[in-house]
C-alpha positions in Angstrom: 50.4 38.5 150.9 51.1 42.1 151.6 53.3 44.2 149.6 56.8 45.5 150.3 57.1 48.3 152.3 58.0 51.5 150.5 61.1 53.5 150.8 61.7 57.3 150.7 63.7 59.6 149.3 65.8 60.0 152.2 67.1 56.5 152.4 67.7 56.1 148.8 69.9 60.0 149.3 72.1 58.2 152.3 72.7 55.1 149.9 73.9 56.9 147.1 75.6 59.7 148.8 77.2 57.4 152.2 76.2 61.0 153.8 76.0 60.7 157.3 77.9 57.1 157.6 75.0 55.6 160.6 72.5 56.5 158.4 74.1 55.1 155.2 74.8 51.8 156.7 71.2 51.6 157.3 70.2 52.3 154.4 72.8 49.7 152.6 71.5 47.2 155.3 67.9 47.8 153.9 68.4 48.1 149.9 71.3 45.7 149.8 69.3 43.0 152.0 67.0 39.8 150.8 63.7 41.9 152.4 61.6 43.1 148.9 60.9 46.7 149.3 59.6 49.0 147.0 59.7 53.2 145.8 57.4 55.3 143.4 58.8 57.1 140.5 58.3 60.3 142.3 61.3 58.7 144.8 63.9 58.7 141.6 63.1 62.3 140.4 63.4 63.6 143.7 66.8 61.8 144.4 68.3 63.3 141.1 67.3 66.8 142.6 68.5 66.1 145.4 71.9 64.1 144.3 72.0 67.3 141.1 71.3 70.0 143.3 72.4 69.8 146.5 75.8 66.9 146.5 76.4 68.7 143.0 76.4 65.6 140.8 76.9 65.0 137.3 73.8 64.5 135.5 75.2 61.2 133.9 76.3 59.9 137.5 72.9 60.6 139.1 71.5 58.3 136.1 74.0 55.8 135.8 73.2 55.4 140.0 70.1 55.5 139.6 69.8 52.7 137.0 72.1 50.6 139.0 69.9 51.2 142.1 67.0 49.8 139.8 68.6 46.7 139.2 68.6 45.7 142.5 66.7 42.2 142.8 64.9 43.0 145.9 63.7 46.6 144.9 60.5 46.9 143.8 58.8 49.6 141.2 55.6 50.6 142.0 54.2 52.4 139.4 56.1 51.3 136.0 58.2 48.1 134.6 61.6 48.7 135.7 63.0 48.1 132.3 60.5 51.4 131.3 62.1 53.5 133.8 65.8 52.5 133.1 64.9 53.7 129.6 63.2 56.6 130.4 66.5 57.6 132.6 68.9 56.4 129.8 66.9 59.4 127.6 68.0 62.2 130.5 71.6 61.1 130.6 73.7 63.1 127.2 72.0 66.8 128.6 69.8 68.6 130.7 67.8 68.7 127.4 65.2 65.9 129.2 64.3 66.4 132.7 63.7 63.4 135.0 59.7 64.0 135.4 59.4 64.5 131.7 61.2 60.9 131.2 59.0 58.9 133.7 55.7 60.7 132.0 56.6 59.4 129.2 57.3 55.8 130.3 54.3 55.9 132.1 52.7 56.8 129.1 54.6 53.7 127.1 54.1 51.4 129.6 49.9 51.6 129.9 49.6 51.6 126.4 49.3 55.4 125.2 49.8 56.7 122.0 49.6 60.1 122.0 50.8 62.5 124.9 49.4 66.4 125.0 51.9 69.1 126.7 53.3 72.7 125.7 57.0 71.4 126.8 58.7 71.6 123.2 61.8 69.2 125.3 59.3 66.4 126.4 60.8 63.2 124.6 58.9 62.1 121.4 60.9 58.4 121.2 57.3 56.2 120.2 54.9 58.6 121.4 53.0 61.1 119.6 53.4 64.4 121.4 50.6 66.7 120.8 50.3 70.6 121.4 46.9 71.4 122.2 
């Protein structure tokens, strides 16, 4: 069995966004349909960008989108347990304080088992991880 073919950021923009209507429907037919598909993490931080920067979003809209978009039965997460990366987007949603990257490290780091994180960023979440400067 082969796995699900991956979607881009682009698709998951139009889905959110119904910006260009063609393209939207598309996109709804795609993510709202029975076929499994599947994204990376690096697909959800670069929609928040995108959705933040450019449509102008609410930080706590992008997430609360984002984790509904998660939810979806057929859609599939590549690199982490879904239930990881709705936390990890839950911990970006009161401020700017966590980015989106930051949040997803850090589940990664939960979800294969590590301990102990190393970075300089005095914002990276600490929430069952020991975060180490060097």
């Amino acid at each position: 069995m082969s796995a699900p073919p991956l979607v881009d950021t682009s698709v998951v923009v139009r889905y959110l966004t119904g910006d260009v209507p063609e393209l939207a429907e598309r996109a709804a037919r795609l993510l709202d349909g029975p076929e499994p598909v599947a994204l990376h993490s690096i697909v959800l931080v670069e929609t928040a960008f995108v959705l933040e920067k450019v449509y102008e979003a609410p930080r706590a809209e992008v997430v609360d989108a984002l984790v509904s978009l998660l939810q979806k039965k057929n859609l599939h997460l590549l690199d982490l347990p879904k239930e990881e990366a709705i936390l990890a987007l839950l911990l970006t949603r009161p401020s700017g304080r966590v980015s989106y990257a930051d949040a997803l490290l850090w589940a990664t780091a939960k979800s294969h088992g590590a301990e102990r994180l190393y970075t300089f960023d005095e914002k990276f979440p600490t929430d069952g991880l020991e975060v180490v400067r060097p």
